[in-house]
C-alpha positions in Angstrom: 93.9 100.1 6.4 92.0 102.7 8.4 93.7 106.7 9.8 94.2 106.7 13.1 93.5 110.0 13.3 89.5 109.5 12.8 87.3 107.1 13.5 84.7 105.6 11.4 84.1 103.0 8.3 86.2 102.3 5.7 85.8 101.1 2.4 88.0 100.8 -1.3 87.1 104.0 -3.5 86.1 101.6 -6.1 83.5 100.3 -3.8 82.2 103.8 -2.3 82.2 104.8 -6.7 79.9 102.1 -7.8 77.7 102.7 -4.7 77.4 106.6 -5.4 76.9 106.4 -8.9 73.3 105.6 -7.5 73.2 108.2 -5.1 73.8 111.3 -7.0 70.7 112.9 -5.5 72.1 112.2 -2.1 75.1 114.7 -3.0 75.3 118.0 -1.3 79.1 118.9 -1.7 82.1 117.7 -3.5 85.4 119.2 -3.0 88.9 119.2 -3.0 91.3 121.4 -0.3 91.1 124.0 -3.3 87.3 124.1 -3.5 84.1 123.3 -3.3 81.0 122.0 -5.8 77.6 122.9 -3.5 74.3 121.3 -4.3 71.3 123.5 -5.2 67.6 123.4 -5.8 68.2 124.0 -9.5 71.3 122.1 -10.0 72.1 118.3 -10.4 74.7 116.4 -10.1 76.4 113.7 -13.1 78.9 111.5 -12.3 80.3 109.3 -14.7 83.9 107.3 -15.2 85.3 108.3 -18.8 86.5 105.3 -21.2 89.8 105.3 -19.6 88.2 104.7 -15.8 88.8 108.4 -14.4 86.0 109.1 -12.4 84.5 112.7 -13.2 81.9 114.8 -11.5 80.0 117.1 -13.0 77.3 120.0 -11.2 74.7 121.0 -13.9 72.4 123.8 -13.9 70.1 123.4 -16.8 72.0 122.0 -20.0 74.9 124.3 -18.5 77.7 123.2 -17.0 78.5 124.6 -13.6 81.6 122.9 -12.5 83.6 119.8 -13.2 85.7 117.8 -11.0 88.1 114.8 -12.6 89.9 112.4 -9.9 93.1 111.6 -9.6 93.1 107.8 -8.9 96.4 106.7 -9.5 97.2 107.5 -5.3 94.0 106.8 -3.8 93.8 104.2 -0.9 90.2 104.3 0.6 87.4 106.3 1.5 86.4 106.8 5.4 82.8 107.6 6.0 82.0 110.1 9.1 79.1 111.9 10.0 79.4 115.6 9.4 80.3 117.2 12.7 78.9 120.4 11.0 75.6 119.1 9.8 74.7 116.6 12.6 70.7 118.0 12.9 70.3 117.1 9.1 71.9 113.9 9.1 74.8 114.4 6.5 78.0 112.4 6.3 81.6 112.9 5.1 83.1 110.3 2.9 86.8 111.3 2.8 88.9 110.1 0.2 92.3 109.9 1.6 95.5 109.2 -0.8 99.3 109.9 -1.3 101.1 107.8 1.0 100.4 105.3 3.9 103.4 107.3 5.8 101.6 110.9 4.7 98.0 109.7 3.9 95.6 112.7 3.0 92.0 114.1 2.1 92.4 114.6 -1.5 88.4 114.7 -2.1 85.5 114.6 0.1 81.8 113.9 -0.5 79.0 115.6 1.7 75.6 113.2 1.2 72.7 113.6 3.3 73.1 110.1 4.1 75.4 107.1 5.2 76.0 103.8 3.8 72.9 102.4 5.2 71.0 100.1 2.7 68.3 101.0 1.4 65.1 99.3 1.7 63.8 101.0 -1.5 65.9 101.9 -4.7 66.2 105.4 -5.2 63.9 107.1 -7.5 65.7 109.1 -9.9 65.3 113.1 -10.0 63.9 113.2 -6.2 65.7 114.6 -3.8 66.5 113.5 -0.2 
């Protein structure tokens, strides 16, 4: 189930969730086609899934929250992972979350990370930064 229009892997949003979850210091941008989260020095990020299964992002400065974004699952079909044709010196990748329909697919949310899907050879070490 892959967009014709792009090319590049693709995976179940459940899959690219779970692997995120540890990767939240990877995150520098979440957004929607209304807007944008950005990462910053200060800032971190929380993602969680609430005790119904919504996924929820959360950008925290402090104990203060800065901005919260809650996804819409019910239409999602997969996640396609680029690298960001913006950001190609740093090394940062797109994973687009298409949904709606497979006759009018689109990007409801992306994720900028400074990294692919690579595995990693170490576990992350929480509250470093890539």
């Amino acid at each position: 189930m892959s967009i014709e229009t792009e090319s590049g892997a693709t995976l179940p949003f459940e899959r690219f969730w779970d692997w995120v979850l540890d990767h939240t210091n990877c995150i520098l941008g979440v957004g929607t086609e209304d807007g944008w989260l950005y990462d910053a020095e200060a800032l971190h990020w929380v993602l969680f899934s609430e005790e119904s299964g919504t996924p929820v992002v959360q950008l925290i400065l402090g104990k203060r929250l800065v901005g919260e974004l809650v996804l819409e699952t019910s239409d999602l079909m997969h996640v396609q992972v680029l690298p960001d044709p913006e950001n190609v010196e740093r090394g940062a990748f797109l994973f687009k979350v298409y949904g709606g329909t497979k006759s009018a697919p689109r990007v409801r949310y992306t994720f900028q990370l400074s990294h692919g899907l690579e595995n990693m050879p170490t576990p992350h070490v929480a509250g470093l930064k890539h």
